[in-house]
C-alpha positions as CSV (number, residue, x, y, z in Angstrom):
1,X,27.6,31.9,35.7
2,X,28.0,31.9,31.9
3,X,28.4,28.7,30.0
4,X,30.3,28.3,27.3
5,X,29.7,27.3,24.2
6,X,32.7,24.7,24.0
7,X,30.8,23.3,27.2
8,X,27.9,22.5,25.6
9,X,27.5,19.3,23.5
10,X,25.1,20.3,20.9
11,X,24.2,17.1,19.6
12,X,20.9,16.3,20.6
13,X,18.3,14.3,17.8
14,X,15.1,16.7,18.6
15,X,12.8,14.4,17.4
16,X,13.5,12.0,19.9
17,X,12.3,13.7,22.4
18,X,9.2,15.2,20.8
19,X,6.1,12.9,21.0
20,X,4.5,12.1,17.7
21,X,1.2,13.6,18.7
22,X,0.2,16.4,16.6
23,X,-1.2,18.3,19.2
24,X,2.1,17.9,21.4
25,X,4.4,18.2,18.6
26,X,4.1,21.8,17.5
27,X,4.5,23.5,21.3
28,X,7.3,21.4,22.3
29,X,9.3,22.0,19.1
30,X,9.1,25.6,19.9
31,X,10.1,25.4,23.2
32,X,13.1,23.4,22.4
33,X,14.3,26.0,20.1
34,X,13.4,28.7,21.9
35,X,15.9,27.1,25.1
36,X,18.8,26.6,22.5
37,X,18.4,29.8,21.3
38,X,18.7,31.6,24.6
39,X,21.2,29.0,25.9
40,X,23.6,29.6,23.2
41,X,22.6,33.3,22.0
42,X,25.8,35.2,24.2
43,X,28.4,33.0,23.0
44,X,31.0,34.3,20.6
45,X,31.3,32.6,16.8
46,X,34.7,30.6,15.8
47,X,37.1,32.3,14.1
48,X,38.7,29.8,13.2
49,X,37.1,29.1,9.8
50,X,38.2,25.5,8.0
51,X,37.6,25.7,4.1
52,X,36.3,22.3,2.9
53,X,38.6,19.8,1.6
54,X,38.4,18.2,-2.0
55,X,36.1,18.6,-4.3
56,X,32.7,16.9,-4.2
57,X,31.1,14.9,-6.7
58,X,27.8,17.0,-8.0
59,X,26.7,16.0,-10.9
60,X,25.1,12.7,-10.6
61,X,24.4,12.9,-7.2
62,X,20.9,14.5,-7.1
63,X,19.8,11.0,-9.5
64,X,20.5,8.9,-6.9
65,X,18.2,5.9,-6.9
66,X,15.3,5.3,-4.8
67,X,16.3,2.7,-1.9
68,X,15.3,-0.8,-2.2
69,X,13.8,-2.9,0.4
70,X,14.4,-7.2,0.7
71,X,12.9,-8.6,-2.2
72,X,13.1,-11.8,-3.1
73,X,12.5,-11.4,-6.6
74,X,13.0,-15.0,-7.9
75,X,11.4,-16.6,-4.9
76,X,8.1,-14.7,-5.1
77,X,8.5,-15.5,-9.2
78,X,8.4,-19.1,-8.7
79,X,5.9,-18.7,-6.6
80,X,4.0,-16.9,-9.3
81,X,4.7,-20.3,-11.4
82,X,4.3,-18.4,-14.8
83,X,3.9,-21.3,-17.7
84,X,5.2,-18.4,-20.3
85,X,9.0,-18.9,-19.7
86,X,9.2,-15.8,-22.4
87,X,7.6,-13.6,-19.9
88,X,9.0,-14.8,-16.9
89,X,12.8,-14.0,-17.8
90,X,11.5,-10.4,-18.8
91,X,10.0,-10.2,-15.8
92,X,13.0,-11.2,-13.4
93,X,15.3,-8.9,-16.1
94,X,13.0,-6.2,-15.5
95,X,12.9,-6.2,-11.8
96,X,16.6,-7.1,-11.0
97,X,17.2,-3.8,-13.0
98,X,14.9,-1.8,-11.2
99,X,12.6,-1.4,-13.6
100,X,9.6,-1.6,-11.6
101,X,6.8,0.3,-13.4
102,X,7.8,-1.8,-16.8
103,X,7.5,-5.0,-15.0
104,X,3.8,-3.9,-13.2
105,X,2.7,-3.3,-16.4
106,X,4.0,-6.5,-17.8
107,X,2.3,-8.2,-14.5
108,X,-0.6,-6.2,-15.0
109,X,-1.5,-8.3,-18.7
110,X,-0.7,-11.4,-16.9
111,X,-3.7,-10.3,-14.3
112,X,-5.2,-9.7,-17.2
113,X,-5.5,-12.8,-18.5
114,X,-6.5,-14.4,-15.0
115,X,-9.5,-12.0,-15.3
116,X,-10.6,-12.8,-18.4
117,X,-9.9,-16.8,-17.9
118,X,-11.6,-16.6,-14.3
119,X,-8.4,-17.9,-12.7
120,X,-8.7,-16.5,-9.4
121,X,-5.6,-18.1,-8.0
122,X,-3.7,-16.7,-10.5
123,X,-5.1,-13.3,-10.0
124,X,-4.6,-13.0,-6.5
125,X,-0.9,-14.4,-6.7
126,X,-0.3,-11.5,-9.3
127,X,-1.9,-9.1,-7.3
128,X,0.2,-9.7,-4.4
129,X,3.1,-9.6,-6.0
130,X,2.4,-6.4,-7.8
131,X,1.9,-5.1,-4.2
132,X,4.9,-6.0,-3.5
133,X,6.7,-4.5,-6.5
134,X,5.0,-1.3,-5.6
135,X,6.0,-1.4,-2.0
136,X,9.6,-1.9,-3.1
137,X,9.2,1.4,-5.9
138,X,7.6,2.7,-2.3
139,X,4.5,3.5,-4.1
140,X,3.1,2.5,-1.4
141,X,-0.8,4.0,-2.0
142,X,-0.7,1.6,-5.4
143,X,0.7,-1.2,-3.4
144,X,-2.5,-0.9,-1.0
145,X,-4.8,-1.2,-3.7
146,X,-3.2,-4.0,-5.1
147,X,-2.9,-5.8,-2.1
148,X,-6.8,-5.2,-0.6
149,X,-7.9,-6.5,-4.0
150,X,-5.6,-9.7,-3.2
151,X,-7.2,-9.9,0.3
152,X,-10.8,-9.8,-1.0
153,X,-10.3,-12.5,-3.4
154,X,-8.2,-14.7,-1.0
155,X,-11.3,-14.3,1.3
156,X,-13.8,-15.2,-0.8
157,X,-12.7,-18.0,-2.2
158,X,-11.7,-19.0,1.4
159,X,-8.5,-18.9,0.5
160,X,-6.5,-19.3,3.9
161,X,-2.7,-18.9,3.0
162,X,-3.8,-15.9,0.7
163,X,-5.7,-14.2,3.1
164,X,-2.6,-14.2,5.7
165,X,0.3,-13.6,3.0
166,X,-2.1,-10.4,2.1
167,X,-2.3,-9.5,5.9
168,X,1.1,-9.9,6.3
169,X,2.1,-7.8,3.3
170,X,-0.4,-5.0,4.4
171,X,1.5,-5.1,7.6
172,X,5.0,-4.8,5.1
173,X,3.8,-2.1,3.8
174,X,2.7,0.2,7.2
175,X,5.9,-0.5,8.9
176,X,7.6,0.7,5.4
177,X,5.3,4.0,5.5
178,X,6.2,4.4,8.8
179,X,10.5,3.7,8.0
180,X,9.9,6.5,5.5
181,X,8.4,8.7,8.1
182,X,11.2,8.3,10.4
183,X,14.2,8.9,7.6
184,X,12.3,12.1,6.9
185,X,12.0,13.3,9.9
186,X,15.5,12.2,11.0
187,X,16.9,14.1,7.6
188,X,14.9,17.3,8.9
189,X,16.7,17.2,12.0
190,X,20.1,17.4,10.7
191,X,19.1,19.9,8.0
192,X,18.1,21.7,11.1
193,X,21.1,21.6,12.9
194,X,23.9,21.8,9.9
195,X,21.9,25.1,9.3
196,X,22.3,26.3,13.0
197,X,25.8,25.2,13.1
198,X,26.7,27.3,9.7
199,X,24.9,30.4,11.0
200,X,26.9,29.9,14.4
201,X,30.2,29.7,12.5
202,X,30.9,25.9,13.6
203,X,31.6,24.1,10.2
204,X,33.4,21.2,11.8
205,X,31.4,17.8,10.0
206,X,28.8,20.3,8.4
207,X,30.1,19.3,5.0
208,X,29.8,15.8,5.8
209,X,26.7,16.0,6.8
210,X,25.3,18.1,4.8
211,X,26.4,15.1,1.8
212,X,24.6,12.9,4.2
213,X,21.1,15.1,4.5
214,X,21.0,15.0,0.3
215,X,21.8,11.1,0.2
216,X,19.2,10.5,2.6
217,X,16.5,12.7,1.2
218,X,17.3,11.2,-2.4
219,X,16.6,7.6,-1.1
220,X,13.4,8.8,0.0
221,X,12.6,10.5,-2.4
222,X,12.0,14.5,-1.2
223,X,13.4,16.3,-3.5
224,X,12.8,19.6,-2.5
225,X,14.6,18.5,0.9
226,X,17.3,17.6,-1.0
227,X,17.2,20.8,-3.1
228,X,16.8,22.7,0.7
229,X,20.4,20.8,2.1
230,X,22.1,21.7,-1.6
231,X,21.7,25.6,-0.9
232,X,22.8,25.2,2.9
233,X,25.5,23.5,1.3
234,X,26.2,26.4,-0.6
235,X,26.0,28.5,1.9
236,X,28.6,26.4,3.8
237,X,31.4,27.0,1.0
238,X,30.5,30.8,0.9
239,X,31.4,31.0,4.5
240,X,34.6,29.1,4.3
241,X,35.5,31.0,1.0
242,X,35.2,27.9,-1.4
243,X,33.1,30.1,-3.9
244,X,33.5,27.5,-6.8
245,X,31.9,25.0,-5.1
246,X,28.8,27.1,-3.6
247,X,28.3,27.6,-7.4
248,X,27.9,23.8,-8.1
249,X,25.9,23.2,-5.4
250,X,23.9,25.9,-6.0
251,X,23.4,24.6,-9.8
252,X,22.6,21.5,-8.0
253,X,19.6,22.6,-5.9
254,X,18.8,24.6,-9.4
255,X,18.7,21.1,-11.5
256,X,16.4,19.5,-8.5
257,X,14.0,22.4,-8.8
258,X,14.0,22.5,-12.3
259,X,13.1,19.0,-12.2
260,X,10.1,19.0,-10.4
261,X,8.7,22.1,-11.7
262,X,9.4,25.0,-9.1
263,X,10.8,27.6,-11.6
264,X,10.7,30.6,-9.3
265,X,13.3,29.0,-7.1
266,X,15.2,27.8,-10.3
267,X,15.2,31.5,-11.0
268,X,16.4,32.8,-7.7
269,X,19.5,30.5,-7.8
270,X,20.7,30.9,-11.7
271,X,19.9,34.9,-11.5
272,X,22.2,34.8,-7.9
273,X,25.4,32.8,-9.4
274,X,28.9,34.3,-9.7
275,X,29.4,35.0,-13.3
276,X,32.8,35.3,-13.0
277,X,33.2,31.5,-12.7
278,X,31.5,30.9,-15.7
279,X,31.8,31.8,-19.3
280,X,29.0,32.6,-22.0
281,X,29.0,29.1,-23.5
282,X,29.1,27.9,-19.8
283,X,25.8,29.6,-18.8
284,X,24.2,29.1,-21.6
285,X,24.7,25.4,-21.6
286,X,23.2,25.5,-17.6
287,X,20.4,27.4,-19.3
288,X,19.9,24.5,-21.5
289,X,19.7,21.8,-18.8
290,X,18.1,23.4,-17.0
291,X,15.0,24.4,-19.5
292,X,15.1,20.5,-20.7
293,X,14.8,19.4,-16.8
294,X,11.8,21.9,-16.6
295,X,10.4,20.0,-20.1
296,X,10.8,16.6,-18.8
297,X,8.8,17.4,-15.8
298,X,6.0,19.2,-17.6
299,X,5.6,16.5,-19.9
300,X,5.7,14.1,-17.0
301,X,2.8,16.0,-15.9
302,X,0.6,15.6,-19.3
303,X,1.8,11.8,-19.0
304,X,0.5,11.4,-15.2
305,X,-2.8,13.4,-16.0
306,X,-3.1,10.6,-18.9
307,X,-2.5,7.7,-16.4
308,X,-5.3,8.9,-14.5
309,X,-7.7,9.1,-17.4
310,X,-7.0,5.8,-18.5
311,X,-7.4,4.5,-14.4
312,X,-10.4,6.3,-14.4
313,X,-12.2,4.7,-17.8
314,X,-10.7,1.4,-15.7
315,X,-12.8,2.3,-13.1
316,X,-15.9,3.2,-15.3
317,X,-16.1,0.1,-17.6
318,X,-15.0,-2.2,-14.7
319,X,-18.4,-0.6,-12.6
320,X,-20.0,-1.8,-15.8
321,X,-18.9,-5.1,-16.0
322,X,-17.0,-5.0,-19.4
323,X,-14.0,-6.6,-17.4
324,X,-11.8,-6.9,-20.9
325,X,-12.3,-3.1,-22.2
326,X,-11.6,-2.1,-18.2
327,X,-8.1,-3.9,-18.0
328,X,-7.5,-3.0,-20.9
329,X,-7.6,0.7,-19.8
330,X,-5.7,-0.1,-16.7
331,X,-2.7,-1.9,-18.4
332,X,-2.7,1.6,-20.4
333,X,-2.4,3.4,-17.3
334,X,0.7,1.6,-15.8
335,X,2.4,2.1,-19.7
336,X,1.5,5.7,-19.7
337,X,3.5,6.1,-16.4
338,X,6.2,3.4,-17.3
339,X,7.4,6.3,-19.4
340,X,7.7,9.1,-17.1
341,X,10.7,9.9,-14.7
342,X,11.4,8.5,-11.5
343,X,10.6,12.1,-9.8
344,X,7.3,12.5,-11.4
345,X,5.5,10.5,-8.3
346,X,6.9,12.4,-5.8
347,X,6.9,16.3,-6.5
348,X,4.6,17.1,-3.5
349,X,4.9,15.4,-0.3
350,X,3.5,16.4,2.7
351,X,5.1,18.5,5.8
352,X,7.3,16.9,8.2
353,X,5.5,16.7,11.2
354,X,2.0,15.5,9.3
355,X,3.5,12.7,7.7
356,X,5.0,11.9,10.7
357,X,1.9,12.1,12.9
358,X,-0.2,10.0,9.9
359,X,2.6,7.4,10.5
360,X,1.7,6.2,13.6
361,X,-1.9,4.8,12.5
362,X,0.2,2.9,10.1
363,X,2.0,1.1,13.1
364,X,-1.7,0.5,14.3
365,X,-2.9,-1.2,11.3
366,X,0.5,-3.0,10.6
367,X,0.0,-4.8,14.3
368,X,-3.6,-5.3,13.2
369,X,-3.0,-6.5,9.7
370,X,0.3,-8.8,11.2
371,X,-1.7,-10.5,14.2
372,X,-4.4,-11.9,11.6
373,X,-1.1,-13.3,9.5
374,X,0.0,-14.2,12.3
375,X,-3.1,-16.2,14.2
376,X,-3.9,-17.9,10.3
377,X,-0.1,-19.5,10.1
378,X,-0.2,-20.5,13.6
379,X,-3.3,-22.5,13.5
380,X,-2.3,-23.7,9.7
381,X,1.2,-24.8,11.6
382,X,3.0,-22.5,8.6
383,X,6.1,-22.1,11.0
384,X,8.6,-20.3,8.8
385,X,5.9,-17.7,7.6
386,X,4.9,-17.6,11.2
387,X,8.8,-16.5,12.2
388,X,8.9,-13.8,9.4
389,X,5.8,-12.4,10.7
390,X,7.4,-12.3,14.0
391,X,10.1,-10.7,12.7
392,X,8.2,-7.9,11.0
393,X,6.4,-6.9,14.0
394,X,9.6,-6.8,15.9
395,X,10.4,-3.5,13.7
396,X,6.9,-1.9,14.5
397,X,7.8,1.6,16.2
């Protein structure tokens, strides 16, 4: 009995069904491609090709901002209870603009001054709120180090409301690492099947989708994912014979590349472009953007490498217990990188199905780090931080 491909509902979400194991994950995601393959493999393609309707918006879209988690940016200022009003309206300015690096580095001096004034209260409120920022700019790696810092100085100076708020926003920040885990693998999967459905000659939604994949992927911040979904795009308006637009988007995936430093791919797309849609003047102005792209990120890079220096002398005066020059150092780190593009933190990230596996310790510790908030504002009677931490471990999956 042969099945037919208009039978066959090919909409499944693989990752749904693959366990999160790494040592499951691999064997079963081959065997699942290996039964669509031979399910599907005698059916005949759709002729009936539909070119895409309207032209998309390019340009801008690859500079999408980063997505943005709850923050309650005055409440956790007030909290803060800056006396330098000054400060504190730069501050909120700073943040409700997104601004996040400029406003760590602005929170950084005020840590600062707690260190050299040996105002551990104020230090530790700073500290967890700079975790917070961070977990926000989903640096999330910063925001740990930030936040363990506020827990060790909450606990000893037996500071019992500290110690849970850090707990609780150690636990904020695994569940995040683990959200960001799940959009990834969630884009992969329709990357995936947008590509199978343009090689099978099914272009119904693929367009859609394919917008989608590139939205998603530029929240999150993987942009050579992003880059990935722009050339399927392009091959999507090759196949339905909307060669102007498979130009753009290839330019698109080009501009991402060039962005983040992979000029081999850069080349590969610019060399493969239709020159008949474009003039002299227009290439040569591509050419332009894209070699001032490909500046940006190296001097990104030189900026980055300097940010580590300076964390590093941090690191060496503050072993040595010249607390001033060492803060000093570390508010020059955070400027240093204040400067640099929103891309230059996340050039490399890791495969799929390893950040996905390394996700589910972070639903471990979250539990762990939210049943110690937890069991501190339940004995302390703190009932409204005791719902919220309820709340977050409701979304631990």
């Amino acid at each position: 009995m042969i099945v037919k491909r208009r039978n066959i509902a090919v909409t499944m979400n693989f990752r749904r069904y693959i366990p999160d194991h790494a040592i499951t994950t691999i064997p079963v995601l081959a065997l699942m491609f290996a039964v669509h393959y031979f399910l599907l493999r005698d059916d005949a393609a759709d002729n009936g090709i539909e070119p895409a309707e309207g032209a998309s918006v390019y340009n801008d879209f690859w500079q999408h901002p980063g997505i943005e988690t709850e923050f309650d940016i005055d409440g956790e200022l007030e909290r803060l209870e800056l006396d330098d009003a000054r400060r504190d309206r730069l501050i909120r300015e700073l943040l409700h603009q997104g601004k996040y690096q400029q406003a760590r580095t602005q929170l950084l001096e005020i840590a600062a001054a707690a260190v050299l004034q040996d105002d551990q209260t104020r230090l530790g409120a700073t500290l967890l709120l700079l975790g917070e920022v961070a977990i926000n700019q989903q640096e999330l790696a910063s925001a740990e180090v930030y936040l363990q810092e506020a827990l060790y100085l909450a606990m000893s100076s037996d500071n019992v409301m500290a110690t849970a708020r850090s707990y609780q926003l150690l636990g904020q920040l695994n569940i995040r690492g683990r959200e960001l885990a799940r959009q990834a693998s969630n884009t992969w999967d329709e990357l995936w099947q947008a590509r199978n459905s343009i090689a099978r000659g099914y272009y119904q939604g693929v367009n859609e989708k394919l917008q989608s994949v590139i939205h998603d992927n530029l929240e999150i911040r993987r942009y050579g994912a992003a880059a990935d979904a722009w050339e399927a795009l392009a091959s999507l308006h090759e196949q339905v014979h909307d060669d102007y637009q498979a130009q753009q988007a290839r330019i698109e995936a080009a501009r991402l590349f060039a962005s983040t430093g992979q000029m081999n791919h850069v080349r590969r797309l610019i060399d493969g472009l239709e020159r008949s849609f474009f003039s002299n003047t227009d290439m040569a102005e591509i050419e332009r953007e894209i070699q001032g792209l490909f500046k940006e990120h190296q001097n990104d890079l030189v900026r980055t490498s300097q940010a580590r220096d300076y964390q590093m002398l941090y690191h060496h005066y503050l072993r040595n217990g010249q607390l001033e020059r060492a803060w000093e150092f570390r508010i020059k780190s955070s400027e240093t990188l204040a400067s640099t593009s929103d891309r230059s933190m996340f050039q490399r990230q890791g495969d799929i199905i390893a950040v996905l596996y390394n996700s589910n310790f972070a639903m471990d510790r979250a539990k762990k780090y939210l049943d110690q908030a937890g069991a501190i504002y339940s004995d302390g009677g703190v009932s409204e931080m005791l719902e919220q931490t309820r709340e977050m471990e409701s979304l631990i999956y």
